[in-house]
C-alpha positions in Angstrom: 0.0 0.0 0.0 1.3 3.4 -0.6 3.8 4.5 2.0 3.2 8.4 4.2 5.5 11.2 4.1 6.4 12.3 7.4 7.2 16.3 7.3 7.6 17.0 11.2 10.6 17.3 13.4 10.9 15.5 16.5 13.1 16.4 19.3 14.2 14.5 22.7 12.5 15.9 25.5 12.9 14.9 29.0 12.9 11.5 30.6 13.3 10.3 27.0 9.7 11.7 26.0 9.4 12.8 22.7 8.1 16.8 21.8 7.1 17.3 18.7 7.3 21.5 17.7 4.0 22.7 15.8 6.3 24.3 13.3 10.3 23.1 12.0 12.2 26.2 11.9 15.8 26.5 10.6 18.5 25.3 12.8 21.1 28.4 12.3 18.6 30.7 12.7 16.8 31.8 15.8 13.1 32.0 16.2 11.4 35.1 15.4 8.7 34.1 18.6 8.9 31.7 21.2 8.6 28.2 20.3 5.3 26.7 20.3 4.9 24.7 23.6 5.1 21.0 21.9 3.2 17.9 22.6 4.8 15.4 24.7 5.3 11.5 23.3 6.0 8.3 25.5 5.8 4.9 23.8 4.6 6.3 20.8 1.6 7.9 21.9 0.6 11.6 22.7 0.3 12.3 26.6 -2.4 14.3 28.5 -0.2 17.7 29.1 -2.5 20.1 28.0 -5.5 21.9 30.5 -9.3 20.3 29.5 -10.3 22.6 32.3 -9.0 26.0 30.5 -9.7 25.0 26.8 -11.1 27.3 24.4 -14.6 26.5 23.3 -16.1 28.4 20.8 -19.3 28.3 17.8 -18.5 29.1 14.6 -21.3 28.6 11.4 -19.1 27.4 8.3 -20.6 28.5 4.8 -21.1 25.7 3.0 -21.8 25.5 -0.8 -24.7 23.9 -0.8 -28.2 25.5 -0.5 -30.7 22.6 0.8 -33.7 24.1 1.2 -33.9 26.4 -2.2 -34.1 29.7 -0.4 -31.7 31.0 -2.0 -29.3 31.8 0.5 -26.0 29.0 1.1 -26.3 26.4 3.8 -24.1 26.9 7.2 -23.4 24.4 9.3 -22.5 25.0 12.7 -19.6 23.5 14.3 -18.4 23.3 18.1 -15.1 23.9 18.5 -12.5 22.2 21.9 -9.0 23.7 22.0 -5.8 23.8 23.9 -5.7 27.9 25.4 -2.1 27.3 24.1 -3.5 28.1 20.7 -4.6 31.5 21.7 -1.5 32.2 24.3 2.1 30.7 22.7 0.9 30.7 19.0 0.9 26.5 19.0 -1.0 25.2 16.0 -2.6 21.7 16.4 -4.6 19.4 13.9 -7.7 18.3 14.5 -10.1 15.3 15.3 -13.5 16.0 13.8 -17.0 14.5 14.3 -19.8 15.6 12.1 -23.6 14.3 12.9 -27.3 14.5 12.1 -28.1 13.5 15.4 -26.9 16.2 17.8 -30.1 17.7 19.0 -33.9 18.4 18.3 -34.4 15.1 16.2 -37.8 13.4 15.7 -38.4 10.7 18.5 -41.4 9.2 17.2 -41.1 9.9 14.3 -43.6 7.6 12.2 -43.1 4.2 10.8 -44.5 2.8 7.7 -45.5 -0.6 8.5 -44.1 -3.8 7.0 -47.3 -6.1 7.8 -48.8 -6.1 4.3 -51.2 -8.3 2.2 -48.9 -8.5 -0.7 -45.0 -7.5 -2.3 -46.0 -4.2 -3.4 -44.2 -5.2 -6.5 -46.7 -8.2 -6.4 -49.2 -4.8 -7.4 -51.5 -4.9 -4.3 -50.3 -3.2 -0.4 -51.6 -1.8 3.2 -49.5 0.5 4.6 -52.1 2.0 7.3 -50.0 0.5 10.5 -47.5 2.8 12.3 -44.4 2.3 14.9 -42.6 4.7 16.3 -38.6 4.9 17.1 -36.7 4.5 19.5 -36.9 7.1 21.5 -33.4 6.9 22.8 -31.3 7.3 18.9 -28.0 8.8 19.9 -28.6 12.8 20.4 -26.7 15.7 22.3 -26.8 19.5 22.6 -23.9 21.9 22.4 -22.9 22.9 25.9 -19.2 24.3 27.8 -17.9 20.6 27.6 -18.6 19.0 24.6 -21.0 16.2 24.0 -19.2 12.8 23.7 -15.1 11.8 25.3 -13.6 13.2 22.0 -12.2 16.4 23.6 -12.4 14.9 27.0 -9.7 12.7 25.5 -7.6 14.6 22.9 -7.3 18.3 23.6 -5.1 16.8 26.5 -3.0 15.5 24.3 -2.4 18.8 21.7 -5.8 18.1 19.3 -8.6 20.8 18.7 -12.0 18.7 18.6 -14.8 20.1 16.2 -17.8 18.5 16.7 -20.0 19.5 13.5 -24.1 19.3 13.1 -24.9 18.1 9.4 -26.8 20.4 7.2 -30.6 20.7 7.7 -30.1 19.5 11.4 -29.8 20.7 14.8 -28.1 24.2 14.6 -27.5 24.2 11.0 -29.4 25.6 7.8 -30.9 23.8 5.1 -32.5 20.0 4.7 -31.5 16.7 5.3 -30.7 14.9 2.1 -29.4 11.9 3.6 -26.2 10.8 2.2 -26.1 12.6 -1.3 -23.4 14.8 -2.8 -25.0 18.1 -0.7 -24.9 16.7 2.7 -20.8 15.5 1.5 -20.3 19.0 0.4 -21.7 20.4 3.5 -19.3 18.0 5.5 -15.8 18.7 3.4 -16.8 22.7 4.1 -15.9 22.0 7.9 -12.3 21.2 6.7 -11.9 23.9 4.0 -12.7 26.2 6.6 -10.3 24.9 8.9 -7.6 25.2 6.0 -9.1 28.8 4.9 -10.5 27.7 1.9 -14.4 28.5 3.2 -15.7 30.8 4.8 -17.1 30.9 9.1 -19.1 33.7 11.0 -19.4 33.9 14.8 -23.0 34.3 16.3 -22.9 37.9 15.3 -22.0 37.5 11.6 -18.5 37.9 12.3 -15.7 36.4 9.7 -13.9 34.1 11.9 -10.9 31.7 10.9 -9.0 29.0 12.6 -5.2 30.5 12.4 -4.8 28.1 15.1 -5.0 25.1 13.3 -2.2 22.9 11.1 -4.7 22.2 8.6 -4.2 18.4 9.4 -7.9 16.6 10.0 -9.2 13.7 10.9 -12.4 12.4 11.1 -14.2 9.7 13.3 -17.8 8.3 14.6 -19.7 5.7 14.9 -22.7 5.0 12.5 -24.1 7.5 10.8 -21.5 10.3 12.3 -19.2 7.2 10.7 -20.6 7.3 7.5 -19.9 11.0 6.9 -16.1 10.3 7.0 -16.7 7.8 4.0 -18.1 10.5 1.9 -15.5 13.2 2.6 -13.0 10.9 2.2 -14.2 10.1 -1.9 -14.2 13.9 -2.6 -10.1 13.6 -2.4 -10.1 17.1 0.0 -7.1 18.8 1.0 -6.0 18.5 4.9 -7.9 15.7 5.3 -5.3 13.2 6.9 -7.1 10.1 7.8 -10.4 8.4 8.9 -11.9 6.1 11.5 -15.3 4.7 10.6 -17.1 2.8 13.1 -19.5 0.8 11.7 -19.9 3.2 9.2 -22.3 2.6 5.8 -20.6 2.6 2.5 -23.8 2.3 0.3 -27.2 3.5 1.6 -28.5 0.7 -1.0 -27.3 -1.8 0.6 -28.3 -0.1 4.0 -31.8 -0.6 3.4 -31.8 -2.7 0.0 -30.6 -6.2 -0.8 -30.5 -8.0 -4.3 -33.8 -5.2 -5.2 -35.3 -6.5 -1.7 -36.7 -3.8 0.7 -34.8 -5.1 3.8 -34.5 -3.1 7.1 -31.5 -2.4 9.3 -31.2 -5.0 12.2 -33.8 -3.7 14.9 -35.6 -1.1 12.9 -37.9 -2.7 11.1 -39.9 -0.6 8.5 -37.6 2.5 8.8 -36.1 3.5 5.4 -34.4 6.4 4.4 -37.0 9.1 3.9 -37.8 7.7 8.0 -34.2 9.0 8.9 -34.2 12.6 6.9 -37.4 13.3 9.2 -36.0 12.1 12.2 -32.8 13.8 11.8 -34.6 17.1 10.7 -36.9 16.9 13.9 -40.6 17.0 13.1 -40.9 21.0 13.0 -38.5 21.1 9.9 -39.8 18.0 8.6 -43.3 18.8 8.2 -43.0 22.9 7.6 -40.2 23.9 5.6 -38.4 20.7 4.5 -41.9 18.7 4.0 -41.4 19.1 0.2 -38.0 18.0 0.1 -38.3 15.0 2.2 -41.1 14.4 0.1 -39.3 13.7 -2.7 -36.7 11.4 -0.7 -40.0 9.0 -0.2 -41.2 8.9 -4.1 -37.5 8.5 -5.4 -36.4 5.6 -2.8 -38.9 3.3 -4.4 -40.2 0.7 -1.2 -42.1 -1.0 -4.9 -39.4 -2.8 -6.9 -36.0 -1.8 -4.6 -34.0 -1.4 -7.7 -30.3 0.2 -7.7 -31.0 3.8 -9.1 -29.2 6.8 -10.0 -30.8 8.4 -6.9 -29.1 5.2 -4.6 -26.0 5.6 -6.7 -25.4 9.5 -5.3 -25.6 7.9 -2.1 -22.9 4.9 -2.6 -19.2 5.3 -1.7 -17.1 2.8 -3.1 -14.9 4.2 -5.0 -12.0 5.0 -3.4 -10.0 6.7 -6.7 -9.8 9.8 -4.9 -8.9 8.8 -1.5 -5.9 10.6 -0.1 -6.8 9.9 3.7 -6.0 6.8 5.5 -8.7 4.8 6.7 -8.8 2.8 10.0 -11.7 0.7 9.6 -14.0 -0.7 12.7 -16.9 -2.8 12.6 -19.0 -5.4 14.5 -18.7 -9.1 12.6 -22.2 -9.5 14.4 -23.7 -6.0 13.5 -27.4 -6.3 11.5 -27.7 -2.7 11.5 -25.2 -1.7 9.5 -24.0 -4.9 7.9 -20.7 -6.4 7.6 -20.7 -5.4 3.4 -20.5 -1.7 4.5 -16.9 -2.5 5.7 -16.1 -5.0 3.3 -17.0 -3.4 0.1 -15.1 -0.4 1.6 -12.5 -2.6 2.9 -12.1 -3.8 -1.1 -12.0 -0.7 -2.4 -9.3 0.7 -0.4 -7.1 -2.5 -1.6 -7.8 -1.9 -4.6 -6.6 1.8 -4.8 -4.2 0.8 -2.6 -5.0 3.3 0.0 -3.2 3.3 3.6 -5.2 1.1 6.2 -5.5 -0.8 9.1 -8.8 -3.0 10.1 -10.6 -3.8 13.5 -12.8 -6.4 13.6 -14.8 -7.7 17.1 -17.5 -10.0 18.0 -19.8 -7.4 18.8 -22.8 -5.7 17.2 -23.6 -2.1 16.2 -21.1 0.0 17.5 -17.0 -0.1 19.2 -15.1 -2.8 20.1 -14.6 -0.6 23.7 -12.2 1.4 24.7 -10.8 -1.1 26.9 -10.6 -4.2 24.6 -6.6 -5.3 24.3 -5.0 -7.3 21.4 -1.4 -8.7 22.1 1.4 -7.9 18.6 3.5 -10.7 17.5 6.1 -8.5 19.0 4.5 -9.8 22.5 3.3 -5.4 23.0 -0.1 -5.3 24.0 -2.5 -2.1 23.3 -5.9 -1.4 23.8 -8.3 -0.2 21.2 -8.7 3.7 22.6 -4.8 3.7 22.5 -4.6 2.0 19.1 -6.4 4.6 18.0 -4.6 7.3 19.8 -1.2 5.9 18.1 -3.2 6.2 14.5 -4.3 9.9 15.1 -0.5 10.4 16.3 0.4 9.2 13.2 -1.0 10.5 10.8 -1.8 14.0 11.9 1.3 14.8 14.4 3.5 12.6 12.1 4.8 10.7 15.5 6.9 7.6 14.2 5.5 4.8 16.0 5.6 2.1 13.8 1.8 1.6 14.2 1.8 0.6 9.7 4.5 -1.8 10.7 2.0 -4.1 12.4 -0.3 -6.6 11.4 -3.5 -4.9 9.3 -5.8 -6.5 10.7 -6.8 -7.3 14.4 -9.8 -9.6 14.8 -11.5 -10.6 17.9 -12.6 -14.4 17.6 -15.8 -16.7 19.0 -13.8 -17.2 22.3 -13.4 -12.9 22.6 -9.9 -13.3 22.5 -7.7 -10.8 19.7 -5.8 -11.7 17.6 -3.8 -10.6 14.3 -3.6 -11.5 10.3 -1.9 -9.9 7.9 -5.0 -9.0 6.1 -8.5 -9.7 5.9 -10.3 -11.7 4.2 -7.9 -14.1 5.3 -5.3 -14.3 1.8 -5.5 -18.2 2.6 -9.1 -18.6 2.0 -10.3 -20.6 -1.1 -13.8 -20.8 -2.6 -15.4 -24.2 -2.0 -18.8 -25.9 -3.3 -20.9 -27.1 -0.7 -23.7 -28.8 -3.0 -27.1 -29.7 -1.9 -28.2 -33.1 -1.8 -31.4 -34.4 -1.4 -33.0 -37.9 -2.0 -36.2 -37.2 -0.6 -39.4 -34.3 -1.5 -39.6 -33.6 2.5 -36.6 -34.7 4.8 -34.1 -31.6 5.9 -31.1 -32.3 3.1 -27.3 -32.5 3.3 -24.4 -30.7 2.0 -21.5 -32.5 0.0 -18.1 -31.2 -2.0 -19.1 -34.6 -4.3 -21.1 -35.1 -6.8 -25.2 -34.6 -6.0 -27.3 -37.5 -6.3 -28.7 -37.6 -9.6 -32.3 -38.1 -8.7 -34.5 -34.9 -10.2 -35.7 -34.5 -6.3 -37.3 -31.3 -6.1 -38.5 -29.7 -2.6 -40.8 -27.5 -1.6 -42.1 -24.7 1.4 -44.7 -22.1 2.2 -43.9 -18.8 3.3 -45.1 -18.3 6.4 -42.6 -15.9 8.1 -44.8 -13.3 8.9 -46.4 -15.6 11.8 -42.9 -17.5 12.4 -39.8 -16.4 13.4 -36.7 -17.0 11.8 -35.4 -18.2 15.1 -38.4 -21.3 14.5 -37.5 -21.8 11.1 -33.7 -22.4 11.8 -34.3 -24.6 14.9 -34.3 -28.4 15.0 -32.5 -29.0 11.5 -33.1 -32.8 11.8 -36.7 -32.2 11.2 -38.6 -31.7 7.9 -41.0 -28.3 7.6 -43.8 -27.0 6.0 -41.9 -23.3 6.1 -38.3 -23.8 4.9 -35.6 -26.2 3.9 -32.4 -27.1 5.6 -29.4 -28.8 4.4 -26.6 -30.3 6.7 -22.9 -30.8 6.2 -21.5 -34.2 8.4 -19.8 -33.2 11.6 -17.0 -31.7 11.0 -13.5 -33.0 12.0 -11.5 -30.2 12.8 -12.1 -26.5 13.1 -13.3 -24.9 9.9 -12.5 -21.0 9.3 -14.0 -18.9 6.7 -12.8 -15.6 5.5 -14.7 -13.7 3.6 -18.3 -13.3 1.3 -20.4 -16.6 0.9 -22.5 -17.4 -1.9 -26.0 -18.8 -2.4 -26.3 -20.6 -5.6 -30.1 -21.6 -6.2 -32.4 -23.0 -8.5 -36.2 -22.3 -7.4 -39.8 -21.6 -8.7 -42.3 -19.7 -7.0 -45.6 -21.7 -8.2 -48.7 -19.4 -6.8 -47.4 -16.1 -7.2 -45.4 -13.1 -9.1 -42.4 -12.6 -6.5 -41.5 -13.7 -3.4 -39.1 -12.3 -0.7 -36.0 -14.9 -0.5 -34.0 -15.2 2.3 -30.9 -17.9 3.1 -29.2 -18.1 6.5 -25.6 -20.1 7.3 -26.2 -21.7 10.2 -23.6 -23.8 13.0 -25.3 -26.3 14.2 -24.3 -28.8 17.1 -23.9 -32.6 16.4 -26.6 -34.5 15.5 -28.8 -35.4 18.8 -27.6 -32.1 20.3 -30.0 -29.9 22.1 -27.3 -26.7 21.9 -29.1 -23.5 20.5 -27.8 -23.4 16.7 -26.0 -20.0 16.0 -27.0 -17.9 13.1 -23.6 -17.1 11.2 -25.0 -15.0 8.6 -27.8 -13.9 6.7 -28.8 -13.0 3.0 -31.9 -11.9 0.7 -32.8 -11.3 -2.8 -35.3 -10.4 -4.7 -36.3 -13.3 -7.8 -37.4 -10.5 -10.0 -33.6 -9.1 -9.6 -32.2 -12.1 -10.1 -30.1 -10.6 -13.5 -29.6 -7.5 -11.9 -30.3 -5.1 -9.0 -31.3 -2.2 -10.9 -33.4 -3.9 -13.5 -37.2 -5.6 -12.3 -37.9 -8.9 -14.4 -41.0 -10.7 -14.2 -41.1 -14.3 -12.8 -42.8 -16.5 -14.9 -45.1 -19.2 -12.0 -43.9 -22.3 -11.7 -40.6 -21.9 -13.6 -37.4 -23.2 -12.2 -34.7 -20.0 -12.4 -31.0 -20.0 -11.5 -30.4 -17.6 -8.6 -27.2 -16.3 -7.3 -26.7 -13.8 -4.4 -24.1 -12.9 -1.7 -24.6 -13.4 1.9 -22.7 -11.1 4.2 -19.4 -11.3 4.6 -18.2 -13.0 7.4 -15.2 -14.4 9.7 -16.3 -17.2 11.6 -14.9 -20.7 13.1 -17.3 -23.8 13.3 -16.1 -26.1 16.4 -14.9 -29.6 15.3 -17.7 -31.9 15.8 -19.7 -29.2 14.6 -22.2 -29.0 11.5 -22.3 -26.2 8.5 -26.0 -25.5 8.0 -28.3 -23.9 5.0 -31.9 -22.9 5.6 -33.7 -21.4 2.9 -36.9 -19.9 3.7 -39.0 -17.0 2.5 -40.5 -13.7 4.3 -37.7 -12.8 6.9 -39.6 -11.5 10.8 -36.9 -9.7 11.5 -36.0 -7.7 8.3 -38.0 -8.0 5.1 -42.1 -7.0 4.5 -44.0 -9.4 6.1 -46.8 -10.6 3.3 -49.8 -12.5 4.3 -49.1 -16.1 4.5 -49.2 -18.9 1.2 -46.7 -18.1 -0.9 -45.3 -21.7 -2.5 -41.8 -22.2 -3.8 -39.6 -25.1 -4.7 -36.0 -25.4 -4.9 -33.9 -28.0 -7.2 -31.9 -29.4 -4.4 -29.8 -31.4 -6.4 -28.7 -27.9 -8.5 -27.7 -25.8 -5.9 -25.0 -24.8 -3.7 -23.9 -22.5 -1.1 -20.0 -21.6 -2.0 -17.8 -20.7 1.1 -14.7 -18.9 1.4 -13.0 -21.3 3.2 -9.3 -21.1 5.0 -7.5 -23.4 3.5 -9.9 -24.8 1.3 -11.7 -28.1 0.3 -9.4 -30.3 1.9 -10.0 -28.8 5.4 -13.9 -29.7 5.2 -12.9 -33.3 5.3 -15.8 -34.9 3.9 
């Protein structure tokens, strides 16, 4: 991957800490002022020297160049600003940690929900949308006040960093609408750090020009979910100053956020919501329904809940392409988080490869969210570091230019089943090898099995009614041993050794729908204990498609009843170990509880066992499986 310049000096300070000056000077000449009081570096990490209590907070509106809500005047966004006094008294310049966000005050609570109970696949032509649910009252939200929101400047200005914590544009404190995650909110995001390296313009309360002549210039952006999501777009738009990012569970494609295969499928835990839901929630209800009504309007005709396709309207809001990426990216995600699901990091994850773009990723057990401050991976070197000071070392790094060898180690750091870290020299896993698990079945009804051989060559052909609006997935995955009405299972024999895969699996399926146009599909990988064993089985990952995409995700086919068709879709990528003694599991079932519309009951499909397959990214391929 491409290499960094490193432009600052360091000097030996005292007790073998390192001080890094603001600004090199010459060495024969004296200083025209006093040098800059310098930030102070032990075992490669900046140290809390610097006053929280006397930082310099301050409000500035940055003029964006954007104008949201057509009233002719540009957008501002306003921006909280957390500095060391050190800027103001001695003339010491510092970069900056920045978090933008939608969500920092006056957003919609209950904001209604469109529900998902419905007679019939609205691109089936018929659908009852009359229910409502409300949010989550308790979405992530803070107000401005003397110490800023959040542990960002809690942590940082300590340790010589401004933190600017931003309000996206047509929320909170700033102008304009929400436009959720096109080219204007981006634009209204990259202003923050062209003001900061005077390339925009920022006013006080008053209307006052204001600039930040404190500042290096150097920026770096972080936050978790949405507030990660705006670092991806920034970082595509290739601007100036900014250093490096740190999504956290970030979204790389607002398609795939609430779209899959031209499926309508919800973020884990909020089902229904979609992306017109978050612009009114994010605006809060009195800008949602007065002045931005007509905007947010259109958000809900050009989504398209009726045939999900991929549209130039979802591709404004997708992000990978990394061409223009001149920032870093530190990359962490949950391998267990349904909200914003592991392809956000992975497509992202390929892209930066692919561009060969400087990065580092973090992978943990957990869902939506960190991996905590506090979790601790061990270096083949035998140094341990927590997360909070991993990423303190990668701020150093890239924005004071501190030398501490953090893109010498291991790029990836994944926590595994047993919550223990652990490193690899990249992920997916370079050892992983696509393998054919092929369904076999010998029987209309019995659960089937999974085989790297040949199939039988029996024509058996299976068969399920969708029922998953009155079933729960949970239901449908349990007892694998045992035929049902609602879904299909196939089994792999116990396994002999640990099996790891590394990577994207694929579903490879031949099916009819025999009663109706279209059909939500839906496929889970599943570990299941030996057979006899009463153990829970544990979901390993999920995927769904929609048959009328089948060829393509922006292009609606019909389904012709009662035709067999070929169907191929990704699940979501995964890292995961099944135990020895273990089983690999498929279930193939229909309507999806927990994240697809839930159509009235009836629907009847049947799958060509015998010409299908689930293909796995398997560590060290075929012969590892051992059967």
């Amino acid at each position: 991957m491409r290499r960094p310049r490193h432009l600052a000096l360091l000097s030996v300070g005292v007790s073998g800490a390192l001080v890094l000056s603001a600004a090199a000077t010459a060495a024969a000449a004296p200083p025209a002022a006093p040098t800059p009081t310098g930030i102070v570096v032990a075992d490669g990490m900046t140290q809390p020297v610097f006053s929280l209590a006397d930082a310099i907070e301050e409000r500035v509106f940055v003029q964006t160049p954007v104008d949201t809500d057509h009233d002719g005047r540009l957008d501002q966004v306003a921006i909280d600003i957390s500095r060391p006094r050190e800027t103001a008294t001695q003339g010491f310049k510092v970069p900056v940690i920045f978090e933008h966000s939608p969500y920092r005050k006056d957003t919609w609570g209950d904001v209604p929900y469109p529900s998902v109970l419905v007679d019939d696949l609205p691109q089936n032509g018929r659908t009852d949308r009359s229910s409502r649910r409300a949010l989550d009252a308790d979405a992530q939200r803070a107000q401005a006040k003397a110490n800023l929101p959040g542990s960002l400047d809690d942590y940082y200005v300590p340790r010589g960093y401004a933190v600017v914590l931003g309000q996206s544009v047509g929320t909170g404190d700033s102008d304009g609408c929400p436009t959720s995650g096109d080219q204007a909110e981006t634009l209204g995001t990259k202003a923050v750090i062209d003001w900061l390296n005077g390339r925009a313009k920022g006013y006080d309360a008053n209307g006052a020009p204001i600039t930040a002549g404190w500042t290096t210039g150097a920026v770096g952006m972080t936050g978790v979910s949405y507030n990660g999501t705006l670092p991806n777009q920034v970082a595509t738009t290739g601007v100036e100053g900014l250093k490096t990012i740190v999504p956290v569970s970030a979204i790389s494609s607002w398609y795939d956020y609430y779209r899959a295969n031209g499926l309508v499928v919800a973020p884990g835990t909020y089902q229904g919501e979609d992306l017109d839901i978050l612009a009114q929630f994010t605006a809060g209800q009195a800008r949602a329904e007065g002045p931005c009504a007509d905007e947010l309007a259109k958000i809900t005709e050009k989504q398209d809940r009726v045939t999900g396709d991929y549209s130039k309207y979802w591709q404004d809001r997708d992000y990978l392409d990394a061409r223009n990426v001149k920032a870093s990216v530190f990359v962490v995600h949950g391998l267990n988080d349904w909200n914003v699901k592991t392809e956000h990091f992975a497509g992202w994850w390929d892209q930066l490869a692919k561009h060969d773009v400087p990065r580092k990723i973090w992978l943990h057990q957990g869902g939506h969210g960190g991996p905590g401050s506090s979790a601790s991976v061990t270096l083949p070197d035998g140094h341990t570091w927590t997360y909070k000071q991993t990423e303190n070392r990668w701020f150093d790094f890239w924005l004071w230019n501190v030398r501490n060898g953090i893109m010498d180690e291991p790029t990836a750091v994944l926590q595994r089943e047993d919550r223990a870290y652990t490193t690899y020299a990249n992920w997916p896993d370079p050892a992983a090898r696509e393998v054919g698990l092929r369904f076999a079945a010998t029987d209309a009804t019995a659960p089937g099995s999974l085989t790297t051989g040949k199939p039988p060559k029996a024509k058996v052909e299976q068969s399920f009614v969708d029922e998953g609006r009155t079933i729960h997935p949970d239901t449908l995955v349990a007892n694998p041993d045992a035929a049902s009405a609602n879904r299909l299972a196939y089994r792999s024999p116990a396994l002999t050794q640990n099996v790891r895969i590394s990577g994207r699996p694929e579903m490879r399926l031949r099916m009819a729908i025999d009663n109706k146009p279209d059909a939500n599909l839906t496929a889970y990988l599943v570990d299941y204990g030996p057979a006899g064993s009463t153990a829970a089985p544990t979901v390993v990952t999920r995927g769904w498609m929609d048959p009328q995409n089948r060829k393509s995700t922006a292009r609606t086919e019909p389904v012709k009843q009662g035709k067999l068709y070929d169907y191929r879709w990704t699940l979501e990528p995964k890292d995961y170990i099944f135990p020895a003694g273990h089983r690999i599991g498929v279930v193939v079932f229909s309507s999806d509880q927990e994240y697809t519309l839930l159509p009235l009951g009836g629907t009847e499909l049947r799958v060509a066992p015998n010409d299908s397959e689930l293909r796995l990214p398997v560590v060290g391929g075929r012969d590892v499986l051992g059967f």
